[in-house]
N, C-alpha and C positions, 0 to 999 in steps of 0.2 A: 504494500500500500504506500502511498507516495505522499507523500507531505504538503497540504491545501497551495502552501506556497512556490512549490515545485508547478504543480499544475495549472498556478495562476503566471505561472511565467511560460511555460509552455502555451496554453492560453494564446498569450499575447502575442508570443513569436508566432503559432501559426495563423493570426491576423494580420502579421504588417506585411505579406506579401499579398499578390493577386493570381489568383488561380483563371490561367484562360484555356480555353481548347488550343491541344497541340504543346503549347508551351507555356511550363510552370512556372512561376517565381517564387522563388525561396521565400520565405522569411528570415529578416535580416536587420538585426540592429545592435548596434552596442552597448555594452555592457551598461556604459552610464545610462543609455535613456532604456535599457530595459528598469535599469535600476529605478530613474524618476520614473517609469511606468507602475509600478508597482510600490512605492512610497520605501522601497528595501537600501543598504548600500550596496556599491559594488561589490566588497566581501561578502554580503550575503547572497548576490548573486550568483558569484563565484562558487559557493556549498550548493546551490539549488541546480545548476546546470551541471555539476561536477552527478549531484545524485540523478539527476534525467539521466545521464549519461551511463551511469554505472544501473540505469535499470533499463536500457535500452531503447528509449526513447529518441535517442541521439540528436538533441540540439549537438552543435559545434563549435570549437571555436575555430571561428575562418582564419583568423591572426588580426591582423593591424590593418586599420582602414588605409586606403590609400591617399587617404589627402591630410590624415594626419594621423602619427604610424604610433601618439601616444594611446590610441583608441583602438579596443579588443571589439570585434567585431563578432558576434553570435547570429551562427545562421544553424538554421533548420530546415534539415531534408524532408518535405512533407511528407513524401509517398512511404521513408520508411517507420516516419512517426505514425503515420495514418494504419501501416501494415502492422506493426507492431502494436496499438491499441486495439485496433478492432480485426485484425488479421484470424483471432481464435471466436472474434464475437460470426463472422463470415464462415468460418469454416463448422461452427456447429448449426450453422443457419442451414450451409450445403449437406451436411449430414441428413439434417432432417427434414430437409423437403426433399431428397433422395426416397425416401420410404413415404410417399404420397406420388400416387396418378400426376401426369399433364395437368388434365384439368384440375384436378383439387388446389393445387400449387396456381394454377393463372386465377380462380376465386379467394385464395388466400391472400396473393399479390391486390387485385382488385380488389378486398373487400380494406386492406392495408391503406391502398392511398386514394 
């Protein structure tokens, strides 16, 4: 189980990018303005992306911005944060519409959305 603040930093990174057809944008920001995002310091940022990281969630650290190399720059892969959260939520989804008809499964879906 992961620590509310972990989540709410995660959270945030995967808002500050934009998701298009074709091609993804990361979320991407550094350290200080995750930090004034979240009212945290940078040290506690540092413990909260250090534990994403160690539970596999993989925020990053990309390194040093490049227009000023004092600034850690934290970017997040969505596809493998997205794969990793809900990857086992999908896969028991697949299981068990496996053991239902065609049809029961497109009334399921349809009655869904």
């Amino acid at each position: 189980m992961q620590h509310g603040t972990d989540l709410n930093c995660l959270n945030i990174l995967s808002c500050s990018g934009q998701l298009t057809i074709g091609e993804l944008t990361i979320g991407e920001l550094t350290v200080g303005e995750l930090a004034t995002a979240t009212g945290l310091t940078t040290a506690s940022i540092a413990g909260a992306v250090d534990r994403l990281e160690q539970a596999g969630l993989r925020p990053a650290r990309a390194g040093r911005d490049a227009q000023d190399r004092r600034r850690e720059v934290i970017h997040l892969d969505v596809h493998r944060t997205l794969g990793t959260v809900f990857g086992p939520l999908t896969g028991a989804w697949q299981r068990r519409a496996g053991q239902y008809a065609d049809d029961d499964v497109r009334l399921i879906v349809e009655f869904c959305t």
